[in-house]
N, CA, C and O atoms as a GROMACS GRO file, in nm:
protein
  300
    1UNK      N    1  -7.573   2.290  -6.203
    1UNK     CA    2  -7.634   2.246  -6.328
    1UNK      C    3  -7.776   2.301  -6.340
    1UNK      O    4  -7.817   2.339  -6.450
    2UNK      N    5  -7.848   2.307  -6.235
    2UNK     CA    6  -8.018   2.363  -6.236
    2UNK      C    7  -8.014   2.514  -6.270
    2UNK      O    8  -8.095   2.574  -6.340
    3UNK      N    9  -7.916   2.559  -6.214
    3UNK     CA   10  -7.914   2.751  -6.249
    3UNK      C   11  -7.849   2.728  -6.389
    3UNK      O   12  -7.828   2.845  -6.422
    4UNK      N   13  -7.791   2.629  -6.522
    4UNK     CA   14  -7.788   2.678  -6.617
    4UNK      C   15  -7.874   2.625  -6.667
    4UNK      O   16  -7.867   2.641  -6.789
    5UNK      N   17  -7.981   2.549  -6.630
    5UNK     CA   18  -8.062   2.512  -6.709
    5UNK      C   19  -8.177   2.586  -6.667
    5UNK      O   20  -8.286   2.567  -6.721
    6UNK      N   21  -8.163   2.659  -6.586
    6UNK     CA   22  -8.250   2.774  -6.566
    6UNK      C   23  -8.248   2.868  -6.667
    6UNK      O   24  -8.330   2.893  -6.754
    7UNK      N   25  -8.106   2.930  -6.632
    7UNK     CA   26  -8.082   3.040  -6.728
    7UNK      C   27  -8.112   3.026  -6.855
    7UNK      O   28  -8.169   3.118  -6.913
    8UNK      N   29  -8.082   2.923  -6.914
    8UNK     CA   30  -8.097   2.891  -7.073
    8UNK      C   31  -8.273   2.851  -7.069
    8UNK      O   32  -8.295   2.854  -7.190
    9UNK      N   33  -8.385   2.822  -7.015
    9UNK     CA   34  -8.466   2.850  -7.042
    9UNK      C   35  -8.534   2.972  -7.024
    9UNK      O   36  -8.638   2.987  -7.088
   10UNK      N   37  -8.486   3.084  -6.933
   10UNK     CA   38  -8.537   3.210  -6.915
   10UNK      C   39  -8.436   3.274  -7.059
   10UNK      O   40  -8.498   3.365  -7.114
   11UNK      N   41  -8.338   3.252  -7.108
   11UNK     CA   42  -8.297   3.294  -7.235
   11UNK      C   43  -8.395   3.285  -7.328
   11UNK      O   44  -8.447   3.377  -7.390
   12UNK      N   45  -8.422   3.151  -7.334
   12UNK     CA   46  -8.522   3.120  -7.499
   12UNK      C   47  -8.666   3.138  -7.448
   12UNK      O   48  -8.737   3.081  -7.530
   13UNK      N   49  -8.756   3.200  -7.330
   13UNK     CA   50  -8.824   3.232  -7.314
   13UNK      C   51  -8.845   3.408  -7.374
   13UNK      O   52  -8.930   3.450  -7.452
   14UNK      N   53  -8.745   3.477  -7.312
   14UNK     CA   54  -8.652   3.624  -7.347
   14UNK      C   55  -8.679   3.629  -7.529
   14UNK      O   56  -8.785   3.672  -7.574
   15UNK      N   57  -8.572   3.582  -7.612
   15UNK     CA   58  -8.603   3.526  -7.728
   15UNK      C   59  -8.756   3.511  -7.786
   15UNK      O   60  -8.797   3.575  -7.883
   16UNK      N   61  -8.816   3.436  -7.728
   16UNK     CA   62  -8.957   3.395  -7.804
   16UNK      C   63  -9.046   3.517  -7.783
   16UNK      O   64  -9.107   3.577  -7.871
   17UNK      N   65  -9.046   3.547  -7.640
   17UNK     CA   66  -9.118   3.734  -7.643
   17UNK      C   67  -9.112   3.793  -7.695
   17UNK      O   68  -9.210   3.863  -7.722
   18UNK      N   69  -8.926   3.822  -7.780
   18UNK     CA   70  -8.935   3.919  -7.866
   18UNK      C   71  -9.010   3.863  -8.013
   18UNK      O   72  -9.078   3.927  -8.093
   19UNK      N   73  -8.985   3.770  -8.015
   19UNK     CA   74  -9.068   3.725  -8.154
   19UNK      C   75  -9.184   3.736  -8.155
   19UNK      O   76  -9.246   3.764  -8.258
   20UNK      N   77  -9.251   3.712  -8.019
   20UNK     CA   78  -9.437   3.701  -8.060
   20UNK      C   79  -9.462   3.828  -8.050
   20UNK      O   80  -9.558   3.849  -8.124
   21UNK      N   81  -9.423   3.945  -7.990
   21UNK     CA   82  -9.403   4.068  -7.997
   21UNK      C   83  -9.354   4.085  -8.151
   21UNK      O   84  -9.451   4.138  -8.206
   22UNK      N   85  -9.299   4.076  -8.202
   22UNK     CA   86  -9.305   4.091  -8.353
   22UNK      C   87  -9.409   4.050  -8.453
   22UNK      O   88  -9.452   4.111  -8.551
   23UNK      N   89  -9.441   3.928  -8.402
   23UNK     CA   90  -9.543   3.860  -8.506
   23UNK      C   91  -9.686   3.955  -8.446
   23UNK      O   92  -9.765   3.999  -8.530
   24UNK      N   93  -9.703   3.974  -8.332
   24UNK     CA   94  -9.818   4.044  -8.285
   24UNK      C   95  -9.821   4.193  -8.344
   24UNK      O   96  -9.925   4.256  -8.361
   25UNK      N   97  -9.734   4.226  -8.365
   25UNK     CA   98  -9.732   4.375  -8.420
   25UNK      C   99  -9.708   4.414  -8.567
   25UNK      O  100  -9.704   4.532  -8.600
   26UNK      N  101  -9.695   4.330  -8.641
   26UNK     CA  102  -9.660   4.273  -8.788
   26UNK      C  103  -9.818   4.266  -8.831
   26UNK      O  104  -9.889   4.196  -8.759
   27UNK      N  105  -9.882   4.337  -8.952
   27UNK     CA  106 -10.012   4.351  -8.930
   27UNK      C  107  -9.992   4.221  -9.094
   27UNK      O  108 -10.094   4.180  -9.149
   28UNK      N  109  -9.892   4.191  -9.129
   28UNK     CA  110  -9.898   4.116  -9.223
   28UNK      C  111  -9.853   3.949  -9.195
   28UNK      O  112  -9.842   3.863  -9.282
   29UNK      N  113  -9.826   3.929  -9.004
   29UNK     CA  114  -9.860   3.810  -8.987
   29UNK      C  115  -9.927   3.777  -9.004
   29UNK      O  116 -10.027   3.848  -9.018
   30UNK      N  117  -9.935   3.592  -9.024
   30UNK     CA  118 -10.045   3.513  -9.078
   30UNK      C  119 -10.094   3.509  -8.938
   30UNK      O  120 -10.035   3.566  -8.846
   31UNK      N  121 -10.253   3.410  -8.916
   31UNK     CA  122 -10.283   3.338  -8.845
   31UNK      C  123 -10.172   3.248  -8.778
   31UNK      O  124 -10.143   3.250  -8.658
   32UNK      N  125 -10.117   3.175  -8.869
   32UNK     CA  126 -10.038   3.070  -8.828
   32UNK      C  127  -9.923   3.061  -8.741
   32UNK      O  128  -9.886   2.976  -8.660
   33UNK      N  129  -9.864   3.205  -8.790
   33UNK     CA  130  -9.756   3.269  -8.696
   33UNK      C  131  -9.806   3.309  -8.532
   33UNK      O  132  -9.761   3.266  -8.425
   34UNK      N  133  -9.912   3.403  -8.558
   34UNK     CA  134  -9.995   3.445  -8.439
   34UNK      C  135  -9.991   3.303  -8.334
   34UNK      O  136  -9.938   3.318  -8.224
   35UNK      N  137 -10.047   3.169  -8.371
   35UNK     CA  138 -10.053   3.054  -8.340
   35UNK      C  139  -9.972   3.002  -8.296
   35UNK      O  140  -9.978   2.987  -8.174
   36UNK      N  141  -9.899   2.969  -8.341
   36UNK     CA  142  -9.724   2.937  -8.310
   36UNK      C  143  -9.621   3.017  -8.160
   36UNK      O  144  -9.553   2.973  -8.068
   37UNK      N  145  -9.673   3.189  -8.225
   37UNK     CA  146  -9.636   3.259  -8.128
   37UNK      C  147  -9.694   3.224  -7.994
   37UNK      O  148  -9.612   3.240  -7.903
   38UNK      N  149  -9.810   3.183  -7.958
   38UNK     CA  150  -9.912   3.188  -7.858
   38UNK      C  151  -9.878   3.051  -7.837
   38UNK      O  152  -9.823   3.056  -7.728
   39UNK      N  153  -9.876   2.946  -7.870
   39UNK     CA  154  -9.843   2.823  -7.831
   39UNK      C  155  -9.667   2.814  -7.788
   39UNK      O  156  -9.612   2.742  -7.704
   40UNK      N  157  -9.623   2.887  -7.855
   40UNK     CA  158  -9.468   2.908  -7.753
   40UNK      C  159  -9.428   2.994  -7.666
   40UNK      O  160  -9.330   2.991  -7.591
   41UNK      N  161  -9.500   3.063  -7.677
   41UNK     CA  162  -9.528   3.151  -7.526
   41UNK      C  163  -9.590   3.075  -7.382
   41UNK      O  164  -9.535   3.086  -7.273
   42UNK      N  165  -9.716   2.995  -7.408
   42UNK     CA  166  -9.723   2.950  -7.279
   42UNK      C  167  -9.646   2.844  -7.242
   42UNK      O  168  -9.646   2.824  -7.121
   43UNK      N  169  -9.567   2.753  -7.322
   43UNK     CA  170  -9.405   2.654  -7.336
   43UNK      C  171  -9.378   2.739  -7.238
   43UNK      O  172  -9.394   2.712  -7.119
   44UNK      N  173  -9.319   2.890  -7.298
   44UNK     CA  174  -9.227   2.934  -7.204
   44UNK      C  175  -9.236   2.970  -7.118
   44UNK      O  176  -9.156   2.950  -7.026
   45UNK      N  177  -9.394   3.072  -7.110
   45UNK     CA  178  -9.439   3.084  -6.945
   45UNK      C  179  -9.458   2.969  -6.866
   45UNK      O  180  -9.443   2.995  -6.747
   46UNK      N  181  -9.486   2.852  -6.890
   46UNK     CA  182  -9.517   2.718  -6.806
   46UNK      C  183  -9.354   2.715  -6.727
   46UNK      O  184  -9.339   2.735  -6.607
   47UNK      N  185  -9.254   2.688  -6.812
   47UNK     CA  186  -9.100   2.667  -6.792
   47UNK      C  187  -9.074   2.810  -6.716
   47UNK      O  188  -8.999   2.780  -6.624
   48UNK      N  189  -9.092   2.912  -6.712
   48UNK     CA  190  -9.037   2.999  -6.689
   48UNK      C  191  -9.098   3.020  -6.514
   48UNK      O  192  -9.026   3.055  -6.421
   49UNK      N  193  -9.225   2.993  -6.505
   49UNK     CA  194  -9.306   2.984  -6.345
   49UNK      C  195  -9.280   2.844  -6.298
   49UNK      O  196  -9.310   2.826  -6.180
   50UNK      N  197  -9.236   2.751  -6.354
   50UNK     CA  198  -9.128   2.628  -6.251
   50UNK      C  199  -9.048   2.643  -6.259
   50UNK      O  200  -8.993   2.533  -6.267
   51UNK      N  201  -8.917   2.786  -6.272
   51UNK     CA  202  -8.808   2.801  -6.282
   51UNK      C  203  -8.836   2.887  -6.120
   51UNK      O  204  -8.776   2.864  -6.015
   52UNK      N  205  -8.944   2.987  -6.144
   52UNK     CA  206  -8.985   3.069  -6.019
   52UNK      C  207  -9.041   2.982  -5.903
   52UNK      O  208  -9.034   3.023  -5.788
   53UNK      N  209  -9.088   2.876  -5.930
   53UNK     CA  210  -9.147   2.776  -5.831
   53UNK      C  211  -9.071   2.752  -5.751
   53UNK      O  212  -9.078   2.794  -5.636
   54UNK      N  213  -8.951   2.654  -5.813
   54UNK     CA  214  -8.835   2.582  -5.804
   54UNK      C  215  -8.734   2.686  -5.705
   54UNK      O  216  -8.693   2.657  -5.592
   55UNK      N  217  -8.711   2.802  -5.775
   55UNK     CA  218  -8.661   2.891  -5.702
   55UNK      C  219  -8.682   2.944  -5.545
   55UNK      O  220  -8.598   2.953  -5.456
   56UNK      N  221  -8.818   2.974  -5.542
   56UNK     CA  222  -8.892   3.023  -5.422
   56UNK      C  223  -8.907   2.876  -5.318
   56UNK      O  224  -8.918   2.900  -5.197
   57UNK      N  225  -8.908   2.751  -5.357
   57UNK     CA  226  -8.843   2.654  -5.277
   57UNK      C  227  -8.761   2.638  -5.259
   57UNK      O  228  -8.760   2.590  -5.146
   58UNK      N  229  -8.689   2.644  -5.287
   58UNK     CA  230  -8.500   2.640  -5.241
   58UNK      C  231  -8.489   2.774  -5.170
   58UNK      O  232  -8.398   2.779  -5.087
   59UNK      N  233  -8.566   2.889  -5.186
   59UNK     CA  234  -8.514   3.002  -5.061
   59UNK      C  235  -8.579   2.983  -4.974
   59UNK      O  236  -8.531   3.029  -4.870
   60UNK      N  237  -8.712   2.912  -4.957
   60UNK     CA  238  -8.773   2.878  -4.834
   60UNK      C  239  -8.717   2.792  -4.767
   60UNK      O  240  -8.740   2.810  -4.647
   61UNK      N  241  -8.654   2.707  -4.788
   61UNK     CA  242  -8.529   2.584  -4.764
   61UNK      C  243  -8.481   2.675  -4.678
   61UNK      O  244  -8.517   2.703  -4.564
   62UNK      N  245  -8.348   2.741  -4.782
   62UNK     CA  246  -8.275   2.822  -4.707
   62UNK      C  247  -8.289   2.908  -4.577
   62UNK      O  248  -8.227   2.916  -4.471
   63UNK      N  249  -8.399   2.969  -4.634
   63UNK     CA  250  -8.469   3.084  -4.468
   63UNK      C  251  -8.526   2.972  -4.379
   63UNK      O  252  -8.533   3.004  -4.260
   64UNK      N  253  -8.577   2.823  -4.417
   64UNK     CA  254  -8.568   2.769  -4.288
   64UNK      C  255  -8.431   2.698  -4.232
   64UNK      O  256  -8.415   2.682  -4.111
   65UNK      N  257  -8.332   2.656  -4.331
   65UNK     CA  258  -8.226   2.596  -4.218
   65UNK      C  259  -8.192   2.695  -4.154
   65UNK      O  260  -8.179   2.684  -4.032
   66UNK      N  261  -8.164   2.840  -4.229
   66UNK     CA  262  -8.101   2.931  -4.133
   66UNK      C  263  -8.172   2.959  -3.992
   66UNK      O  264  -8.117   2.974  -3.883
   67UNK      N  265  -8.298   2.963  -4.023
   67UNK     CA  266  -8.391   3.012  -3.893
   67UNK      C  267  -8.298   2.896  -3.808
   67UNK      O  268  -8.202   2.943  -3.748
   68UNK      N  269  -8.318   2.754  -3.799
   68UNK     CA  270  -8.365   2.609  -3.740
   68UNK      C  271  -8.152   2.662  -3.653
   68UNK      O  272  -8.122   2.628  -3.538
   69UNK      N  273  -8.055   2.739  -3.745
   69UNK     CA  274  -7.962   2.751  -3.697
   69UNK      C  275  -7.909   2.861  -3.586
   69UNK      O  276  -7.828   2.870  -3.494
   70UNK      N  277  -7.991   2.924  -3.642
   70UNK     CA  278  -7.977   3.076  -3.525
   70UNK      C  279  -8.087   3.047  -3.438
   70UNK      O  280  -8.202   3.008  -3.456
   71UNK      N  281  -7.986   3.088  -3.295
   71UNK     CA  282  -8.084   3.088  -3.195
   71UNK      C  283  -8.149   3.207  -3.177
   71UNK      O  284  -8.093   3.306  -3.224
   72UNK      N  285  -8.286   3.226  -3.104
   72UNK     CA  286  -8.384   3.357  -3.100
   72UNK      C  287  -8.301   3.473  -3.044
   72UNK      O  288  -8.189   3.455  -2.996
   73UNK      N  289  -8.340   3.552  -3.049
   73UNK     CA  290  -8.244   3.695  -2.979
   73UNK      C  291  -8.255   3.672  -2.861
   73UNK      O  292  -8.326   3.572  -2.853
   74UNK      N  293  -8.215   3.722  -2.717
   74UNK     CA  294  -8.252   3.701  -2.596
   74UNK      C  295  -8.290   3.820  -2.573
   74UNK      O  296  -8.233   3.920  -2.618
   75UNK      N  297  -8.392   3.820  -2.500
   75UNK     CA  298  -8.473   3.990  -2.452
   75UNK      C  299  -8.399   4.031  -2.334
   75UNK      O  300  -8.426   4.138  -2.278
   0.00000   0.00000   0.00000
């Protein structure tokens, strides 16, 4: 359930880039758009770096049970 609710926020993060990338390059956006764009962009960057957070804890998890399971090499 966490990897689709991952995915579907790295989707509508994906999505909103291309839009503020539009509104940013649109020399006949308003202010308001510009605004909007920039206030849903860091939504998505906030969501999108506790998706990477979240992630990079669960592989540190992982690389430690595995370590805690394998024994050291023998010299």
């Amino acid at each position: 359930m966490a990897d689709t609710m991952e995915a579907s926020q790295i989707e509508v993060a994906k999505a909103m880039l291309a839009s503020a990338q539009s509104a940013l390059t649109d020399p006949l956006s308003t202010r308001a758009e510009i605004e909007y764009a920039g206030i849903r962009l860091v939504e998505c960057l906030t969501e999108v770096v506790r998706v990477a957070e979240s992630r990079g804890q669960r592989l540190t998890k992982v690389d430690s049970d595995a370590s805690e399971e394998t024994p050291p090499p023998e010299e």
